[in-house]
N, C-alpha and C positions, 0 to 999 in steps of 0.2 A: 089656639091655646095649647099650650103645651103640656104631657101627660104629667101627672105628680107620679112622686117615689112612691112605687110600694113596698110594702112589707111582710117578708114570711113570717108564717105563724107559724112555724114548727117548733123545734125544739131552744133554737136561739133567737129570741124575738129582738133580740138586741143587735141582727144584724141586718142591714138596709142593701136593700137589691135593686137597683133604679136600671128598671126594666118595667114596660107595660106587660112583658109574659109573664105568668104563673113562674115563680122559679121552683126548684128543684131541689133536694138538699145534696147529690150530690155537684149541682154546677155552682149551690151560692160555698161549700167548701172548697170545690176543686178537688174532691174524690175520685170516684170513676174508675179507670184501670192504674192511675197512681197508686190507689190502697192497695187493689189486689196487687198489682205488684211487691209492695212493699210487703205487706204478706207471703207471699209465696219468698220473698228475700229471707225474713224473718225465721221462714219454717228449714227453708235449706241451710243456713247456719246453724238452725239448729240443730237438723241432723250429724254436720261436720263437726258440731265439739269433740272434743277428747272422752273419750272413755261410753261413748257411743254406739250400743252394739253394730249398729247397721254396717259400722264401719270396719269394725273387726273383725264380724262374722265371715264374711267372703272369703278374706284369707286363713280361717281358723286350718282348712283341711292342708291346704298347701305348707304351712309352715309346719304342720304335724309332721307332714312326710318329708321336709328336709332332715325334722330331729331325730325322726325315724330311721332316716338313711344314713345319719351322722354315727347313731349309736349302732346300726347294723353293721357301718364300718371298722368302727372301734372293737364288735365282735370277733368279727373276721382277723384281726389286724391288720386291717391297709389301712395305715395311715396317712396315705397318699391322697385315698378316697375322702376318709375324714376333716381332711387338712382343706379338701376343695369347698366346702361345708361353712367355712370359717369365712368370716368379712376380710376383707382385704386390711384393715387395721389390726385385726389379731394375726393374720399370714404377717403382716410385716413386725410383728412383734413379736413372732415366734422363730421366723426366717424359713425355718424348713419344716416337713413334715414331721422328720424323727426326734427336733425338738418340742415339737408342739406336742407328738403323741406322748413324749417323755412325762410334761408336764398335767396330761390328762389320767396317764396309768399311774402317776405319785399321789395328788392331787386329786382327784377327781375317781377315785377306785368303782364307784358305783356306775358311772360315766363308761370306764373303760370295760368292766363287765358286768352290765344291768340283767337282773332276773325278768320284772317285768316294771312294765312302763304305761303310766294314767297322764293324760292330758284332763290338766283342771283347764283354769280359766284363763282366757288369752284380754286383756288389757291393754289399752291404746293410753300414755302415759303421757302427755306432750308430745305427739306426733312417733312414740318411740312405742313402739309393738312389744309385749313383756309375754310369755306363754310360761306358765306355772306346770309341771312337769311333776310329778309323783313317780317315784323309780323305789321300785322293791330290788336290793342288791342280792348278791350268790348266796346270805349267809341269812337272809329274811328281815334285814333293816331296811323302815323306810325312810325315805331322804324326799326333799321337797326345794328342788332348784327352779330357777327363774332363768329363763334365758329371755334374752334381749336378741330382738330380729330387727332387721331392715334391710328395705328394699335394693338391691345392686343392680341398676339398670334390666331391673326386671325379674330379677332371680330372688329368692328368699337366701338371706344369709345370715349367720351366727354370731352375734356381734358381742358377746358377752355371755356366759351362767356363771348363777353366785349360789351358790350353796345357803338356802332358807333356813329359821328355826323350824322342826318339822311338830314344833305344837303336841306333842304326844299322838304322830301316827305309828298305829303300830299294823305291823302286816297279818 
């Protein structure tokens, strides 16, 4: 005689197990290390969204001190230095140094000689790194620019600042 179907009592009794073993709830779903996987899937995307500290953080110090070194150059005036600073899309839109420092010393006065300088908060924006930047200039104004960074085959590079409303900071 042949066994009859049984059936688990657990949480879905509507579902038929034609097995004489005891079944299991994870083998009558087909759980097991599929869930957790799919779980552990879940949680790593999660951490990969946009605007994710985990994701920013790492590079917060590194892109400090390119901006650091950019505006240390602009002190100095080596241009040359500053201009290495810069993504390759602004180098080829400025051509040369002495253009490019031109456009930062008209332009950009605070840039070309900063008093002091606050790192606010660095932002992962669609894959595009933003570091908010607070600069007290020569004369005690403050100004609130956004530079945009990305990666150049490993290096931190300058790929944009825009000049923010600075919201009434005063120095």
């Amino acid at each position: 005689m042949a066994p009859s179907p049984r059936r688990w009592s657990g949480k879905h009794p509507s579902r038929t197990v034609r097995s004489d073993k005891a079944a299991s709830p994870d083998a009558s779903w087909g759980l097991g290390t599929a869930w957790v996987r799919a779980l552990l899937l879940v949680l790593a995307l999660m951490m990969a969204l946009p605007g994710a500290p985990a994701r920013a953080e790492p590079q917060g110090k590194a892109i400090e001190a390119v901006i650091g070194a950019q505006l240390d150059a602009f002190r100095g005036e080596r241009v040359d230095e500053a201009f290495d600073f810069a993504s390759p899309m602004i180098q080829g839109l400025f051509r040369t140094p002495d253009t490019f420092g031109e456009m930062v010393r008209n332009g950009y006065p605070m840039v070309w000689r900063p008093g002091s300088v606050r790192y606010l908060d660095l932002r992962d924006e669609g894959g595009r790194l933003m570091q908010r930047v607070e600069i007290t200039d020569q004369r005690g104004a403050t100004h609130l620019l956004e530079y945009e960074m990305i990666d150049q085959e490993g290096a931190w590079k300058i790929n944009g600042v825009r000049l923010l409303e600075s919201g009434g900071l005063a120095a």
